[in-house]
BADOVEX-574337 format. One record per atom (N, C-alpha, C): y, x, z; residue number from 1; chain; atom name. Coordinates in nm, 2 decimals. Last residue first. Layout:
<recs>
north | east | up | nr | kette | atom
Y | X | Z | NUM | A | CA;
...
</recs>
This chain:
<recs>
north | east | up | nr | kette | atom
-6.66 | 2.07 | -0.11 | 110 | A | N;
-6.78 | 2.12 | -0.02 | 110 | A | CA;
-6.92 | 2.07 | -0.03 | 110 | A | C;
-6.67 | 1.94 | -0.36 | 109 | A | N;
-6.65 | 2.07 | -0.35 | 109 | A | CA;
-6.69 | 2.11 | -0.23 | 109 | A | C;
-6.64 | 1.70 | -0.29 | 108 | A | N;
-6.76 | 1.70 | -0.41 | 108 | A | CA;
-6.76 | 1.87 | -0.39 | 108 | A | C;
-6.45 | 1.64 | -0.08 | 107 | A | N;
-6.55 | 1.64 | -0.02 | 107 | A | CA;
-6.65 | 1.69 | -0.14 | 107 | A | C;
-6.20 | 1.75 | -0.22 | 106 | A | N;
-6.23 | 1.82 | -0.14 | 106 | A | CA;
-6.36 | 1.84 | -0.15 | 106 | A | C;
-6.21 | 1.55 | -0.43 | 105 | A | N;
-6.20 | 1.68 | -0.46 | 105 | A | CA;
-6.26 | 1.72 | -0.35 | 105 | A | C;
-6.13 | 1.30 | -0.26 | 104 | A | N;
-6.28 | 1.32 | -0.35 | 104 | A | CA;
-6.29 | 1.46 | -0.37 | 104 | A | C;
-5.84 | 1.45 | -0.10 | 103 | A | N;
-5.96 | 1.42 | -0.06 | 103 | A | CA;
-6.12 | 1.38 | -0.11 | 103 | A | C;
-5.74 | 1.39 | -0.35 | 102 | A | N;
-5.75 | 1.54 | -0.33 | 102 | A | CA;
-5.91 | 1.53 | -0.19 | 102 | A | C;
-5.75 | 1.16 | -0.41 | 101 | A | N;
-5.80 | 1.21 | -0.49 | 101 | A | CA;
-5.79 | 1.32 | -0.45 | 101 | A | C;
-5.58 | 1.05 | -0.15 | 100 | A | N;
-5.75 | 0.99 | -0.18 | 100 | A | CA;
-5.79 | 1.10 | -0.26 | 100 | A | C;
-5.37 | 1.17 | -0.24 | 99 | A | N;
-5.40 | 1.18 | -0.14 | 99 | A | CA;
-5.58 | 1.15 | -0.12 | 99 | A | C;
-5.30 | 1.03 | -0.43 | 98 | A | N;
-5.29 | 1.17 | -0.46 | 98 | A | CA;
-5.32 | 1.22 | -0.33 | 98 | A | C;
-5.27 | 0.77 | -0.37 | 97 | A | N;
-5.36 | 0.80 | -0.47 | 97 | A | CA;
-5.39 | 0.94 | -0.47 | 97 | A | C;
-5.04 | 0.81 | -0.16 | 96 | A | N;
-5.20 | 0.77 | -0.13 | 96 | A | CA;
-5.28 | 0.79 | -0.27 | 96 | A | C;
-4.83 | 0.87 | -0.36 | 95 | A | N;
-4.90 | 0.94 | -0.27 | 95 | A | CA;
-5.03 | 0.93 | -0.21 | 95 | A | C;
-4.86 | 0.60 | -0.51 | 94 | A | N;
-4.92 | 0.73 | -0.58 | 94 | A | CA;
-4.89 | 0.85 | -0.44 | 94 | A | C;
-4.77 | 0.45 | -0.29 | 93 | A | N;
-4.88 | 0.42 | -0.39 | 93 | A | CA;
-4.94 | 0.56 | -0.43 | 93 | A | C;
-4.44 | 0.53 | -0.25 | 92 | A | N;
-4.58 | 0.58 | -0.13 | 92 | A | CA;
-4.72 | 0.54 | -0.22 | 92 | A | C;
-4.37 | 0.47 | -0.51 | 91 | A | N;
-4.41 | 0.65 | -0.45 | 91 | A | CA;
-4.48 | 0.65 | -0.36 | 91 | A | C;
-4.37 | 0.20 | -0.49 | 90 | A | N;
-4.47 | 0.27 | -0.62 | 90 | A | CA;
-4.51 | 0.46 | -0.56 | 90 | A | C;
-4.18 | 0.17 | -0.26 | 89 | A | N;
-4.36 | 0.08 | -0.24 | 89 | A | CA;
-4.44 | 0.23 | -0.38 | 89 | A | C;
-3.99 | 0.28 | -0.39 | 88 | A | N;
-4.07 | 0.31 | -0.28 | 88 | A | CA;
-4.21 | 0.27 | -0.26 | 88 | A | C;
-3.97 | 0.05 | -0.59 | 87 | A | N;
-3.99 | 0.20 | -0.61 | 87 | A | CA;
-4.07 | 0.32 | -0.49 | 87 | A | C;
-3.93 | -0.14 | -0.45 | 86 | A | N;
-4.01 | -0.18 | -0.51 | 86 | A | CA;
-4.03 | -0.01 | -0.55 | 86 | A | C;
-3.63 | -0.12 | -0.35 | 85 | A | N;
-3.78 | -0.12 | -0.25 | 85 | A | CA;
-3.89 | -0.12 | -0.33 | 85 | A | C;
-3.51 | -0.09 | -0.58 | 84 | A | N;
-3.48 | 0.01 | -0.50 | 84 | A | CA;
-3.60 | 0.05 | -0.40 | 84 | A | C;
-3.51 | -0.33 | -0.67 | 83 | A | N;
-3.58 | -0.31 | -0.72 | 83 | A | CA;
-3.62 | -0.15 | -0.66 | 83 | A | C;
-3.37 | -0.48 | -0.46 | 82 | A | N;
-3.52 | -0.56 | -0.48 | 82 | A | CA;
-3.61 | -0.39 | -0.58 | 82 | A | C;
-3.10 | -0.36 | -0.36 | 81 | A | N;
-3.15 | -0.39 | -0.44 | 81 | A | CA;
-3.30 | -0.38 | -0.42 | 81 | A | C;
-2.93 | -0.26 | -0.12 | 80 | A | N;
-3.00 | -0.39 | -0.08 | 80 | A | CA;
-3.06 | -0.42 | -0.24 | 80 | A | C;
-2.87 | -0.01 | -0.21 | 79 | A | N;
-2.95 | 0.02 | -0.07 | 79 | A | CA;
-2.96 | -0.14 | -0.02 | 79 | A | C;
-2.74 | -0.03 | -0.46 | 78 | A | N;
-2.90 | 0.04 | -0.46 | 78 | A | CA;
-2.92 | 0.01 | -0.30 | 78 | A | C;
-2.53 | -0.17 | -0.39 | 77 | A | N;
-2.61 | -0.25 | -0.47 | 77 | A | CA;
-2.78 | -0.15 | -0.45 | 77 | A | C;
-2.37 | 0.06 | -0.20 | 76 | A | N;
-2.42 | -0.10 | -0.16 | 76 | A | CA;
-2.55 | -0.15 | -0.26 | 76 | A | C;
-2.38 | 0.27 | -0.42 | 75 | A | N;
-2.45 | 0.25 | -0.32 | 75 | A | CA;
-2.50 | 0.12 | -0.24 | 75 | A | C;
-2.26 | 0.15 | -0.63 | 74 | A | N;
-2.40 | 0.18 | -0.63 | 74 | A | CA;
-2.44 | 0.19 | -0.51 | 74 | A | C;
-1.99 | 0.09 | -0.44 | 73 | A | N;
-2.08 | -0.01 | -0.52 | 73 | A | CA;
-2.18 | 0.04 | -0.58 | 73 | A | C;
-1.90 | 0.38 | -0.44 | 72 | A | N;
-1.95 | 0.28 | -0.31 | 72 | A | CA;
-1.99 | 0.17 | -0.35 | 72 | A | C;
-1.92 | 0.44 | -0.68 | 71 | A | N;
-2.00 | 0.54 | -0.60 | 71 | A | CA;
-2.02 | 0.43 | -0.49 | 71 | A | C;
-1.67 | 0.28 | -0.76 | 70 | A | N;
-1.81 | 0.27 | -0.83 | 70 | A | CA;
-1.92 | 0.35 | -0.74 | 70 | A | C;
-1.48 | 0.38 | -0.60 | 69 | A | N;
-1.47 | 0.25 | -0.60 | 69 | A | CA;
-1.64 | 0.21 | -0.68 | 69 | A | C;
-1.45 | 0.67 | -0.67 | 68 | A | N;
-1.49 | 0.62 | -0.59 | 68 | A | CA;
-1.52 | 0.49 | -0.52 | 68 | A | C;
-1.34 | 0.62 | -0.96 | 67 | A | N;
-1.49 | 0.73 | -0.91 | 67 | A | CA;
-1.54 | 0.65 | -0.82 | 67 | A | C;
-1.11 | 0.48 | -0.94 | 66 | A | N;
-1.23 | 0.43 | -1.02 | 66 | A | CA;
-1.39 | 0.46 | -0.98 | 66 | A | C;
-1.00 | 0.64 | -0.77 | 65 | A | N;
-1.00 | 0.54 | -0.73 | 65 | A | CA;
-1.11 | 0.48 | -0.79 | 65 | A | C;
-0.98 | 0.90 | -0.97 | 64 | A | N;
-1.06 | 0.93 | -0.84 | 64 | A | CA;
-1.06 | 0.78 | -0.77 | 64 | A | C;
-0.84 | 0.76 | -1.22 | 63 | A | N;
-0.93 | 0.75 | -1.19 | 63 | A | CA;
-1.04 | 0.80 | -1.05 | 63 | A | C;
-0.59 | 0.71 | -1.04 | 62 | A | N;
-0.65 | 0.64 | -1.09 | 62 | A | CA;
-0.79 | 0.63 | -1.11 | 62 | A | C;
-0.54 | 1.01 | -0.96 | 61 | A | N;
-0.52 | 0.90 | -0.87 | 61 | A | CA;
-0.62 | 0.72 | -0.95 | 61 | A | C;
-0.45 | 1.08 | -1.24 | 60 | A | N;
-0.56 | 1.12 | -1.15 | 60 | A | CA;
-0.60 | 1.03 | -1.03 | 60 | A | C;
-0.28 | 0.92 | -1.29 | 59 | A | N;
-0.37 | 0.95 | -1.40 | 59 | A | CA;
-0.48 | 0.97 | -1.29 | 59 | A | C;
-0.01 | 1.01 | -1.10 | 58 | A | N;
-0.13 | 0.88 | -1.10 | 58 | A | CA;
-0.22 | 0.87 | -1.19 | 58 | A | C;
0.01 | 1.26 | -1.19 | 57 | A | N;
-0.07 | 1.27 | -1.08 | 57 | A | CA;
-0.14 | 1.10 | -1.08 | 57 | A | C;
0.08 | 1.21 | -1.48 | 56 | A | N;
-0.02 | 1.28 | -1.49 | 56 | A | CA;
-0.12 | 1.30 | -1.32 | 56 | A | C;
0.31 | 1.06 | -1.40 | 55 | A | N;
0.23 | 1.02 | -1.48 | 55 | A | CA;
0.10 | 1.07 | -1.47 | 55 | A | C;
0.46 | 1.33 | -1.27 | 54 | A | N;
0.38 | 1.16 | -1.16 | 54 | A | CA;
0.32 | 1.07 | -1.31 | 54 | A | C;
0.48 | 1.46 | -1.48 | 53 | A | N;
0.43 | 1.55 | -1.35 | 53 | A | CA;
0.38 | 1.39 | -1.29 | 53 | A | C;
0.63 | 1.26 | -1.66 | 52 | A | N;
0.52 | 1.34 | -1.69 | 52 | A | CA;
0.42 | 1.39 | -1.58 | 52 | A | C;
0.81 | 1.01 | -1.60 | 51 | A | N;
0.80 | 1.16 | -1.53 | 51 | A | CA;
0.65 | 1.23 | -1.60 | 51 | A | C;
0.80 | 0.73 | -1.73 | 50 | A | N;
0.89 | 0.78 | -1.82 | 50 | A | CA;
0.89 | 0.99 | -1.75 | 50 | A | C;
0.61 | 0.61 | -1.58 | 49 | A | N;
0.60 | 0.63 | -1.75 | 49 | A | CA;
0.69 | 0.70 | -1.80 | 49 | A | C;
0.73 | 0.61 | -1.30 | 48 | A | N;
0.57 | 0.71 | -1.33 | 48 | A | CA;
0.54 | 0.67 | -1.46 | 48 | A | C;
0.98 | 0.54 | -1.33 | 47 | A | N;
0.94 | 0.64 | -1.30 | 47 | A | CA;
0.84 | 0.75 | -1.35 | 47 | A | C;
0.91 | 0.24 | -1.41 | 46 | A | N;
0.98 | 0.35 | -1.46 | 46 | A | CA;
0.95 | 0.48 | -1.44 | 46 | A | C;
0.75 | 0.20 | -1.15 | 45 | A | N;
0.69 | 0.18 | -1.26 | 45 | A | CA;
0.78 | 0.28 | -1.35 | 45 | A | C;
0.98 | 0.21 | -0.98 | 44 | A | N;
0.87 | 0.27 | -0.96 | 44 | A | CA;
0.81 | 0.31 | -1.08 | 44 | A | C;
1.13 | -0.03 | -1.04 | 43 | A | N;
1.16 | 0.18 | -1.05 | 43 | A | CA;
1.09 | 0.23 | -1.02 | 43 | A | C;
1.01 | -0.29 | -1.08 | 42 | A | N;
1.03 | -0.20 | -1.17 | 42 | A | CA;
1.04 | -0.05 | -1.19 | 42 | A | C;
1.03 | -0.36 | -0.81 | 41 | A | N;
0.90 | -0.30 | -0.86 | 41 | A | CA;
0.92 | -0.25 | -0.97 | 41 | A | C;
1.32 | -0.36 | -0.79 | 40 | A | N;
1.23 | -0.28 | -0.70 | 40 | A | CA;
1.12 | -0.26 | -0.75 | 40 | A | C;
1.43 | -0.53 | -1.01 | 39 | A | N;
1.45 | -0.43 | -0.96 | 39 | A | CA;
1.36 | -0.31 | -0.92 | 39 | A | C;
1.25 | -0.78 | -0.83 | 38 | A | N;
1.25 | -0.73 | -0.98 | 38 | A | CA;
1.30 | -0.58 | -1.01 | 38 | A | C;
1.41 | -0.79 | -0.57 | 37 | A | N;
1.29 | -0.78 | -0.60 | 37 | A | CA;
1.23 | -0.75 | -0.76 | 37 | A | C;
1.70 | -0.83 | -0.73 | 36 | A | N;
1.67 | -0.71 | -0.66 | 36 | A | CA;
1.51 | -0.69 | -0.62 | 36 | A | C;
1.68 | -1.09 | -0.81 | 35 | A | N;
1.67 | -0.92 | -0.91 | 35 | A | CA;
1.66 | -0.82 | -0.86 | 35 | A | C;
1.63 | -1.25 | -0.63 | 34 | A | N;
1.54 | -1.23 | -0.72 | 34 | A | CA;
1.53 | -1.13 | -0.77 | 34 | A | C;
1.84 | -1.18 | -0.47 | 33 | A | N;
1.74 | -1.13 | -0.43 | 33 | A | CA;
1.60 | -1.16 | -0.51 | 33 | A | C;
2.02 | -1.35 | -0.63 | 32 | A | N;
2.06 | -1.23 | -0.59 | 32 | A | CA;
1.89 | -1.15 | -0.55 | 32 | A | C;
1.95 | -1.59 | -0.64 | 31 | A | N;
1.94 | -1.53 | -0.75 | 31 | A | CA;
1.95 | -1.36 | -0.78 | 31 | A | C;
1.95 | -1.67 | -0.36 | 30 | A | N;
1.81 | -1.67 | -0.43 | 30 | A | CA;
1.87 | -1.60 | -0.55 | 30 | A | C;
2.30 | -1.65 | -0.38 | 29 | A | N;
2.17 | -1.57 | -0.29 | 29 | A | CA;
2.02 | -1.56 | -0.31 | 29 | A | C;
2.34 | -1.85 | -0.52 | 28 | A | N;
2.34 | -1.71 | -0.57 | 28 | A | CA;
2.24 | -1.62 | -0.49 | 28 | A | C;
2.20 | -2.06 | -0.36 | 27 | A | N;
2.16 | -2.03 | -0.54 | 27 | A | CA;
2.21 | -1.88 | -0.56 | 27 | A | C;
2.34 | -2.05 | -0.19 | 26 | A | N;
2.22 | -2.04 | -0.15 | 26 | A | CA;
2.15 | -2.04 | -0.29 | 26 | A | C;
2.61 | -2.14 | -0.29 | 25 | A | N;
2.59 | -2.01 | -0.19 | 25 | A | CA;
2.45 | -1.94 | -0.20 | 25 | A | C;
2.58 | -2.40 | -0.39 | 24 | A | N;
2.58 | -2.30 | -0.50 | 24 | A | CA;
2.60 | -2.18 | -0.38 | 24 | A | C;
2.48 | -2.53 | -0.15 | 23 | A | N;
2.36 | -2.51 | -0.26 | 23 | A | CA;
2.42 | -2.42 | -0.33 | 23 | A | C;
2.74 | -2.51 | -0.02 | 22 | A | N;
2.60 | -2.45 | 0.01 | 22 | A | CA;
2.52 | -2.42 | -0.07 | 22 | A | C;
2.88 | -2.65 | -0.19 | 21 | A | N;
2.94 | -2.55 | -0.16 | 21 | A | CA;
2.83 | -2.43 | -0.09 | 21 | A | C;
2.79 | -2.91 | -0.18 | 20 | A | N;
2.77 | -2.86 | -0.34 | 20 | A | CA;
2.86 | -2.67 | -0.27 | 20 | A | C;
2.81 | -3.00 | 0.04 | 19 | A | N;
2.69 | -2.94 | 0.04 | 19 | A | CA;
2.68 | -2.88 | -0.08 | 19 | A | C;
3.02 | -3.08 | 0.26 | 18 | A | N;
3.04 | -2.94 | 0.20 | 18 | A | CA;
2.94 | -2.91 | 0.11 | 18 | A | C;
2.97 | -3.34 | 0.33 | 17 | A | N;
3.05 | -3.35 | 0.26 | 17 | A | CA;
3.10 | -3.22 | 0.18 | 17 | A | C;
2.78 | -3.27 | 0.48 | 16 | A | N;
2.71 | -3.35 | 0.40 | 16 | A | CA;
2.84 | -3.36 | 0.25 | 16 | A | C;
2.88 | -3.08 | 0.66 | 15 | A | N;
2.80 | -3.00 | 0.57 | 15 | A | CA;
2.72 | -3.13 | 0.50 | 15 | A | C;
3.03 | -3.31 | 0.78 | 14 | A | N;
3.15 | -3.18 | 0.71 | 14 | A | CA;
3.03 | -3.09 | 0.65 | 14 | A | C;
2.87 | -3.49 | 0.88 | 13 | A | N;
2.93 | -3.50 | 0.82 | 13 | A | CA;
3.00 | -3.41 | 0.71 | 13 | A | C;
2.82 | -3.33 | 1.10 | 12 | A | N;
2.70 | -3.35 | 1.03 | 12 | A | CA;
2.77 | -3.38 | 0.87 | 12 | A | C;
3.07 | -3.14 | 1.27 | 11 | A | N;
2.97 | -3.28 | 1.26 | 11 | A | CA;
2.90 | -3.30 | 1.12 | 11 | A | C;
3.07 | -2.84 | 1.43 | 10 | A | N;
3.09 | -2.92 | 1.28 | 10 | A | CA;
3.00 | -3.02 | 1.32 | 10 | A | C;
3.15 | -2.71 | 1.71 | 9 | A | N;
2.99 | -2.72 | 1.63 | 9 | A | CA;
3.10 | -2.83 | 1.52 | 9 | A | C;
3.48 | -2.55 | 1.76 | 8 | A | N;
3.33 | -2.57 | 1.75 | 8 | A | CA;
3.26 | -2.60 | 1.70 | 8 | A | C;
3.70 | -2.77 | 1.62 | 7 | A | N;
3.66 | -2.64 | 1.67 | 7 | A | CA;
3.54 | -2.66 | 1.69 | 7 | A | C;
3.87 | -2.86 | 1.31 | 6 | A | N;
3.77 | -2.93 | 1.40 | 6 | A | CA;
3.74 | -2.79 | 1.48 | 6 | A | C;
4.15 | -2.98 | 1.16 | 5 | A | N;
4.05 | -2.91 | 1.22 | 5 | A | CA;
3.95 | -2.87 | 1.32 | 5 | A | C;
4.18 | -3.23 | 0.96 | 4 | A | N;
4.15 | -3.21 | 1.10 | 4 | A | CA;
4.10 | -3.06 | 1.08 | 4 | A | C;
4.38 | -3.26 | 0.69 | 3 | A | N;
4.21 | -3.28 | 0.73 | 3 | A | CA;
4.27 | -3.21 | 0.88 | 3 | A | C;
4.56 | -3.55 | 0.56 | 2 | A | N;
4.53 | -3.45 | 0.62 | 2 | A | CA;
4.43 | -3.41 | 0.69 | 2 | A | C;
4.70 | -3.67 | 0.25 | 1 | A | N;
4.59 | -3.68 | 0.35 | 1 | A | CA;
4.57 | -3.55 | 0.42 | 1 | A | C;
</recs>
């Protein structure tokens, strides 16, 4: 039996008839670029467990992340917290208390 050679575009046919030739191309190729994404985040990681000097900088890095990741969440939470206004309201209170009472003082003393 003799195959044709065909020029130009391939009929539909010749990649229905090639397809176990594709799928296993396109299997290695996903298999290929699985490990090399695996690979990749790995050497990093290696790196900063197994270098002392970049162990000890992401250490740091870590926590100044932690610091600052908590500093801006008190803040948000204290500058819409209920209880934040409610304190205010109590300081201006006892200023006016401490205000009236300096004022009785005054007037019993003149």
């Amino acid at each position: 039996m003799e195959e044709k050679k065909i020029r130009g575009t391939k009929p539909p046919c010749y990649w229905f008839d090639h397809s176990d030739v594709i799928i296993s191309q396109v299997s290695w190729a996903l298999l290929e670029a699985s490990l090399w994404s695996i690979a990749m985040i790995i050497d990093p990681l290696t790196n900063i467990i197994l270098d002392r000097n970049v162990l000890k900088q992401a250490k740091k890095q870590v926590k100044w992340i932690y610091t600052k990741s908590t500093e801006i969440a008190q803040f948000f939470v204290g500058s819409f917290s209920k209880r934040k206004k409610d304190e205010k309201e109590e300081k201006e209170e006892e200023e006016q208390e401490q205000t009236t009472q300096l004022e009785l003082i005054t007037s019993i003393i003149e």
